[in-house]
C-alpha positions as CSV (number, residue, x, y, z in Angstrom):
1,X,158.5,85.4,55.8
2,X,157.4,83.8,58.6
3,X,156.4,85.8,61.8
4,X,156.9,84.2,65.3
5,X,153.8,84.6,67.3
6,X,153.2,86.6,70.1
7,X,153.7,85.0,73.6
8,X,156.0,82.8,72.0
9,X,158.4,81.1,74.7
10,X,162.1,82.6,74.7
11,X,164.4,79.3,73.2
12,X,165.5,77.3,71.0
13,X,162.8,76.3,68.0
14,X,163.4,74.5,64.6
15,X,161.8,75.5,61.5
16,X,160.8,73.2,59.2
17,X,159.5,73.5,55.1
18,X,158.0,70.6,53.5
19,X,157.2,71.1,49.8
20,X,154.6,70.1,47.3
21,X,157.0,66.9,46.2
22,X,157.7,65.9,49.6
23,X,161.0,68.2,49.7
24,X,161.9,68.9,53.3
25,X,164.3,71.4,55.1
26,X,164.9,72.9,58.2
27,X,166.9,75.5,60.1
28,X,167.1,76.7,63.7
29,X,165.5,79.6,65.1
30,X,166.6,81.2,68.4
31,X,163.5,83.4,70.0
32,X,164.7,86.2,72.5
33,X,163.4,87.0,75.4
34,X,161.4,90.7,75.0
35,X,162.2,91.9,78.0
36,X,166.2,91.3,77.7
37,X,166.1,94.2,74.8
38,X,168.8,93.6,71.8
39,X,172.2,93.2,72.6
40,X,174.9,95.3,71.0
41,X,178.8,95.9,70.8
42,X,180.9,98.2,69.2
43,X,184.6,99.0,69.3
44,X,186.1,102.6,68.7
45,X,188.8,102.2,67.1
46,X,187.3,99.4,64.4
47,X,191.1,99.0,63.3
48,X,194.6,99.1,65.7
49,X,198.2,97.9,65.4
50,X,199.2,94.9,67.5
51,X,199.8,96.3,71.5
52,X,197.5,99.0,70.9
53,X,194.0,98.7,72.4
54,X,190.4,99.2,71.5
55,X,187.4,100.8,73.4
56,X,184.6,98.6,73.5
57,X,181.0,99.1,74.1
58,X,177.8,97.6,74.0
59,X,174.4,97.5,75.5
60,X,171.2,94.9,76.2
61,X,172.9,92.8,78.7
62,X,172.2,91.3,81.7
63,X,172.0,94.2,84.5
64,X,175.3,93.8,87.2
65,X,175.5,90.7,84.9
66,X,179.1,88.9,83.8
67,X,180.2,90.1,80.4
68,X,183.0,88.3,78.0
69,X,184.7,90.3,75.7
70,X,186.7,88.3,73.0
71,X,188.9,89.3,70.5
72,X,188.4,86.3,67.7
73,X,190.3,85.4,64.4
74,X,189.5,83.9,61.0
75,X,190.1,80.4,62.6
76,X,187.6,81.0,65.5
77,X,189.7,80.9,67.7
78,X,189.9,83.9,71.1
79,X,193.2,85.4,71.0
80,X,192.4,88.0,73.5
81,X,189.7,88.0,76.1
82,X,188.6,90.5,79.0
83,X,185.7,89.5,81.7
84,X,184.0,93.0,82.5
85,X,180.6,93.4,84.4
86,X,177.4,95.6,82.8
87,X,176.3,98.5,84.9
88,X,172.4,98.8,86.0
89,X,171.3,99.5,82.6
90,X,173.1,96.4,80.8
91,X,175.5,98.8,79.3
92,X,179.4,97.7,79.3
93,X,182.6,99.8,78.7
94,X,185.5,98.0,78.9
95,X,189.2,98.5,76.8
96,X,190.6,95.3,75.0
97,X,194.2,95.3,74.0
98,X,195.4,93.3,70.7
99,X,197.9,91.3,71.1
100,X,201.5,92.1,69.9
101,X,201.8,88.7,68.0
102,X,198.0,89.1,66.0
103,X,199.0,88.7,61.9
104,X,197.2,91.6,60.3
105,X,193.7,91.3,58.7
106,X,190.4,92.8,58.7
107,X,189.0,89.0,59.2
108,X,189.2,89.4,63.2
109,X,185.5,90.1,65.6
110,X,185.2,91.6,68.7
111,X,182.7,89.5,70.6
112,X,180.0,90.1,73.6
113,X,178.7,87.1,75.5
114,X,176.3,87.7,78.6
115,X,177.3,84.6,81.0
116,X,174.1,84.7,82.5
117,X,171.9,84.3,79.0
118,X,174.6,83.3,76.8
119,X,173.4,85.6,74.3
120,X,175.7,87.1,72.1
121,X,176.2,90.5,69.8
122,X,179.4,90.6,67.4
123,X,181.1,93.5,65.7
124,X,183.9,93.1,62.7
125,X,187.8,94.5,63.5
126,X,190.9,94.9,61.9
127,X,194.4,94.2,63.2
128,X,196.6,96.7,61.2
129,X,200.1,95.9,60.0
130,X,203.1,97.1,61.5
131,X,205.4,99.7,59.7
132,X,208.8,98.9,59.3
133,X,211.0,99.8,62.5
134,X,207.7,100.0,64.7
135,X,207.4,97.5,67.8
136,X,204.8,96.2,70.0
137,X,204.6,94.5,73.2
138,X,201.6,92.7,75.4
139,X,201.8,91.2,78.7
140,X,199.5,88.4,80.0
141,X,198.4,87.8,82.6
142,X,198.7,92.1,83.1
143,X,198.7,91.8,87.0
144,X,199.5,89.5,89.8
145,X,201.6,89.0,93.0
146,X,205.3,89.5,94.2
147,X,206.7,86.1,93.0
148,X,204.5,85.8,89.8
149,X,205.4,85.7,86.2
150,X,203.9,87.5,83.7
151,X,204.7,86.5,79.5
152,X,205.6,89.3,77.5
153,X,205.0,89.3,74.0
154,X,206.1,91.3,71.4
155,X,206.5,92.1,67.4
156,X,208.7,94.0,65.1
157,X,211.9,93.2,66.6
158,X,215.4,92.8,65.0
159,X,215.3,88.9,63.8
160,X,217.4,86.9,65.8
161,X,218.2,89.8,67.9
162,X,218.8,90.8,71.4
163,X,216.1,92.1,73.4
164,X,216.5,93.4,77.0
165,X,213.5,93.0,78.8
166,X,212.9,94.9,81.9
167,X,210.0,95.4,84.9
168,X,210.0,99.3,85.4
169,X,208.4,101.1,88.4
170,X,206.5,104.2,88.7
171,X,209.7,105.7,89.7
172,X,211.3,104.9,86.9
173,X,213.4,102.3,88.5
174,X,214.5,98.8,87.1
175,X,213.1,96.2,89.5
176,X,213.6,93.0,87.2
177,X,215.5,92.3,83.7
178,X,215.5,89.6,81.6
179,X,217.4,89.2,78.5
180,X,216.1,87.4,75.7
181,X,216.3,86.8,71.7
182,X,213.8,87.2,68.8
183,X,212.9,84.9,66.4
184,X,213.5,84.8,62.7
185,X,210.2,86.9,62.2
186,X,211.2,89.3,64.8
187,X,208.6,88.0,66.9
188,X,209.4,88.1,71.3
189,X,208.4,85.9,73.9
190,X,210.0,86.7,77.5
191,X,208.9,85.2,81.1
192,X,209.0,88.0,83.8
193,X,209.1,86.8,87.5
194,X,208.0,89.7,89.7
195,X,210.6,90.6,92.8
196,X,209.6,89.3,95.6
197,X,209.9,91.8,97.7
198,X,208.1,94.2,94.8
199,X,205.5,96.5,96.0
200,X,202.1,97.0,95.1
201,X,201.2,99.5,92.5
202,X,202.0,100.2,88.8
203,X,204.8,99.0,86.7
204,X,205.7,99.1,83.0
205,X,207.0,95.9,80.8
206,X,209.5,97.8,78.6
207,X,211.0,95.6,75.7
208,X,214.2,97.4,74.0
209,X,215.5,96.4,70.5
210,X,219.4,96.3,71.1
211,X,220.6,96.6,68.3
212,X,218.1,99.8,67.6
213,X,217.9,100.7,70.7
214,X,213.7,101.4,69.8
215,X,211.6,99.9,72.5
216,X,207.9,99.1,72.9
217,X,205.8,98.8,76.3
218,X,202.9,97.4,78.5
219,X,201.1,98.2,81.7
220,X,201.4,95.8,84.9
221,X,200.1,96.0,87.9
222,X,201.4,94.0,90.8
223,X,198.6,93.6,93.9
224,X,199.3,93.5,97.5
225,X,199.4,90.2,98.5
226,X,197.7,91.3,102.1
227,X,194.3,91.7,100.0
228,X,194.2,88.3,99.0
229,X,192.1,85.4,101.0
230,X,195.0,83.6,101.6
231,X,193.4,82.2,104.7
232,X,190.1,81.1,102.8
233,X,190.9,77.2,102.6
234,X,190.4,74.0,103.4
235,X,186.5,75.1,105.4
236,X,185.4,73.8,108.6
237,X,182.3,74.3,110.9
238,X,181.0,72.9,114.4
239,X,178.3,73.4,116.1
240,X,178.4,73.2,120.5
241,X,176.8,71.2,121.3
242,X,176.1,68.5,119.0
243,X,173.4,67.5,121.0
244,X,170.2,69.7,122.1
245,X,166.6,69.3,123.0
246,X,163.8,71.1,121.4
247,X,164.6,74.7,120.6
248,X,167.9,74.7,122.3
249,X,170.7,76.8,121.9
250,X,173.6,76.2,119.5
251,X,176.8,78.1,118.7
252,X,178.0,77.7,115.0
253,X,181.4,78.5,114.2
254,X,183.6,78.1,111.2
255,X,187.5,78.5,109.6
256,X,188.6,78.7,106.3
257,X,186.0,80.9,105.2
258,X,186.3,83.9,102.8
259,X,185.5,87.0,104.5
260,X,182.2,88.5,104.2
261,X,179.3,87.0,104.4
262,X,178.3,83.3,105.5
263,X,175.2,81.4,105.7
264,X,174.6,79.1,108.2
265,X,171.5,76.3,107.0
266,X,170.2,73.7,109.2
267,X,168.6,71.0,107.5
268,X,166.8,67.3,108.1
269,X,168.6,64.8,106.9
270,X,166.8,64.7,103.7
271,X,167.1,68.0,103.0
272,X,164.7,69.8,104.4
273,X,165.4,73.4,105.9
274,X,164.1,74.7,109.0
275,X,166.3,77.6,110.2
276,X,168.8,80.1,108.1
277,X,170.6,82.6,109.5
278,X,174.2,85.0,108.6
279,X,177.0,85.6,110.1
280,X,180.4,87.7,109.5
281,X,183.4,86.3,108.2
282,X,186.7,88.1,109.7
283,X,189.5,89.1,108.1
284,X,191.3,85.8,109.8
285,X,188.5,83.6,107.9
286,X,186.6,82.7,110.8
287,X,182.9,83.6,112.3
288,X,180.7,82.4,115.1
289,X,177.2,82.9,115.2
290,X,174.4,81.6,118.5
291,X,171.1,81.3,117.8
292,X,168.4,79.5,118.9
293,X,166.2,76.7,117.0
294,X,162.8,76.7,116.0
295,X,160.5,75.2,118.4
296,X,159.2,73.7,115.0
297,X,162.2,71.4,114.6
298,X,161.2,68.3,116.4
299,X,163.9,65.1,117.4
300,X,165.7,63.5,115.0
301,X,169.2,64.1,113.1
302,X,169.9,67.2,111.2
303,X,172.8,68.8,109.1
304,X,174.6,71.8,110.0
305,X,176.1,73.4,106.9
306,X,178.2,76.9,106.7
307,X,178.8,78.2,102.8
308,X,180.3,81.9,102.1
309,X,179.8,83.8,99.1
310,X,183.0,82.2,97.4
311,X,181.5,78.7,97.5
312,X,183.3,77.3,100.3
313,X,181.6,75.0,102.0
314,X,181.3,72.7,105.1
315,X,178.5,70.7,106.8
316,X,178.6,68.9,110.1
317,X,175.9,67.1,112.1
318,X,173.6,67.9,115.1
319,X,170.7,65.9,116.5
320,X,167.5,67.0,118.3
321,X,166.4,64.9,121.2
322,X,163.1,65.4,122.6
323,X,163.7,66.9,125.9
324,X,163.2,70.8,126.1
325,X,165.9,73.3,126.0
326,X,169.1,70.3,125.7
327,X,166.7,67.5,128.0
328,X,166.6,69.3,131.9
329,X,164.1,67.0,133.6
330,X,161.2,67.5,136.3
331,X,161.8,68.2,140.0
332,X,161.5,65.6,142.3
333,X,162.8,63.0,139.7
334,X,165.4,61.4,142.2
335,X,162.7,59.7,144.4
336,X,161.0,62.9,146.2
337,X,164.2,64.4,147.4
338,X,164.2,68.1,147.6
339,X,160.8,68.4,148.2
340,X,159.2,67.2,144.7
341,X,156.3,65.8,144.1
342,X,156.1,62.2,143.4
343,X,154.9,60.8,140.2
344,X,151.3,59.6,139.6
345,X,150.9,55.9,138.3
346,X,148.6,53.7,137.0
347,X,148.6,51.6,140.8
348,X,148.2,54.9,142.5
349,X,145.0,55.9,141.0
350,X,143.5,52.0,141.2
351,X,144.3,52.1,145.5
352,X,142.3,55.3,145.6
353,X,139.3,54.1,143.5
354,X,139.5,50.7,145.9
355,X,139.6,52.9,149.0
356,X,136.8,55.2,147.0
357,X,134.3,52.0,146.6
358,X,135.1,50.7,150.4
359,X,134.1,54.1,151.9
360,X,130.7,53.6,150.1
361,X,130.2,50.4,150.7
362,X,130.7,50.8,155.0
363,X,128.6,54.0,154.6
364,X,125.8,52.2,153.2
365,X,126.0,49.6,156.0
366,X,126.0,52.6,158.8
367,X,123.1,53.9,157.1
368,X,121.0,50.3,157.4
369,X,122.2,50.2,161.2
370,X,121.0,53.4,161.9
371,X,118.0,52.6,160.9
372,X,117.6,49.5,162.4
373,X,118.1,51.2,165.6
374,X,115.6,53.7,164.8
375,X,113.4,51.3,164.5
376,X,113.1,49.5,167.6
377,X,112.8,52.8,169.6
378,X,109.8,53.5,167.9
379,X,108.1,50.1,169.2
């Protein structure tokens, strides 16, 4: 045995053996990080028929992370999965259905994968045979919009037979039929195209064995197509105006967006950030946010950019000049009109030192005069 130290670095390691005669070997060692705790999975049923479904569970995973749960065969290869998300204590719950077409075999895995980690716990699971005369039926994708097409599958089936295939509401009603054929192994495969004009709520798949009139079914859900972002495409930002002075004011606004949340970044042109704020996305994709820059954020060119919680994304530019507030200038700039005070200069300030030294210089010569006068009085 050899123990793996403590404080060792979660990763990947090799280990390596070298022996006496110069022998070597080596395998890979994974070392997990303490603090993610061991991740498990479990399904309850460990066995069920094609169509049927399985409760699966595990725990150790990434809190509010991403979760994949696979259903794998023999081969390796993912026949079904289901993308679920661990609650606050990296514990997952989530039912997986087995497809109608899976061949039997107790050679199948349920697999967990964290997305964020990649880590990964695995439990054996059995697809059990079908009697004679029983049916099953999957659907994939299991939900979608009016106009969609879902692929029913199914097993058990008279070979060669006729199979009516029809999109049932919660009413019982018939919205959509489709008639199709099994093959030789009595195996199904039917494209459904949901009405157009279907509404949003929950339907059944129902695939009936004409000649035995036995039937097997699915879930389906079709969506409202009002819920989805249709509008969240093809980004674009502004910013008015493109042009400000030193911690100016600037109004952002953007299309396209997903609704929500959006983050508005302004940036040098290398990259650097110097202001971030967020705005609100509308249900019509757009948002417009004023704020004003940092006084930090001297001239030069920046980069607007505007990215939502989706990942759409737009940048445009805006440059800093190095006037104040957008580049008002003094009073008095037109040549004194108005009252304002005229500028100082560099021949200014040399008249008034002239004028300075000649004011000395004749004060000193009425200072010699007087005295001079003085004088003679005094003889």
């Amino acid at each position: 045995e050899l123990p793996v130290p403590e404080g060792t670095e979660p990763g990947d390691y090799t280990v390596e053996a070298v022996d006496s005669e110069g022998n070597e070997g080596s395998a890979d060692l994974e070392v997990l990080d303490p603090a993610m705790g061991v991740m498990t999975i479990a399904a309850d049923p460990a066995a069920a028929l094609p169509g049927e479904s399985t409760s699966v569970s595990g725990e150790g995973y990434t809190s509010d992370g991403d979760v994949t749960v696979e259903l794998v065969n023999a081969e390796g290869d993912t026949i079904a999965p289901v993308e679920t998300v661990a609650d606050e204590n990296g514990e997952i719950l989530t039912d997986l259905v087995v497809p109608a077409d899976a061949v039997e075999g107790a050679d199948y895995t349920i697999r967990g994968t964290d997305v964020d980690t990649e880590g990964t716990a695995e439990t054996p699971f059995e697809v059990l045979a079908l009697a004679a005369g029983e049916l099953a039926l999957t659907v994939d994708p299991t939900e979608g919009l009016p106009g969609d097409t879902t692929t029913a599958t199914g097993a058990g089936y008279t070979p060669d037979g006729d199979v009516t295939v029809e999109l049932v509401d919660a009413e019982g009603n018939t919205v959509a039929t489709v008639d199709a054929v099994a093959d030789e192994d009595g195996g199904l495969t039917a494209d459904v195209v949901v009405p157009e004009d279907a509404e949003a709520g929950d339907y059944t798949v129902v695939g009936t064995d004409v000649a035995t009139g036995e039937s097997a079914s699915a879930e389906y859900t079709v969506l409202d197509d009002g819920a989805i972002d249709t509008c969240a495409a093809d980004p674009e930002v502004t910013v008015d105006p493109s042009t400000v002075g030193v911690g100016g004011t600037v109004t952002v606004s953007g299309v396209g967006f997903a609704p929500g949340t959006v983050t508005v970044e302004v940036a040098t042109a290398d990259g650097a950030q110097v202001h971030t704020v967020s705005a609100e996305v509308g249900e019509d994709c757009t948002f417009t946010v004023t704020f004003d820059l940092p006084a930090g954020a001297g001239p030069g060119d920046y980069v607007v950019t505007a990215s939502d919680d989706d990942g759409n994304s737009d940048d445009t530019p805006l440059t800093i000049t190095g006037d104040d507030d957008g580049g008002n200038g003094g009073n008095g700039g037109d040549g004194g009109n108005g009252g304002g005070k005229l500028p100082s200069t560099g021949a200014t300030t040399a008249m008034f030192a002239l004028l300075a030294l000649l004011l000395i210089a004749g004060g000193a010569v009425l200072v010699r005069f007087a005295s001079s006068k003085s004088g003679r009085r005094e003889v």
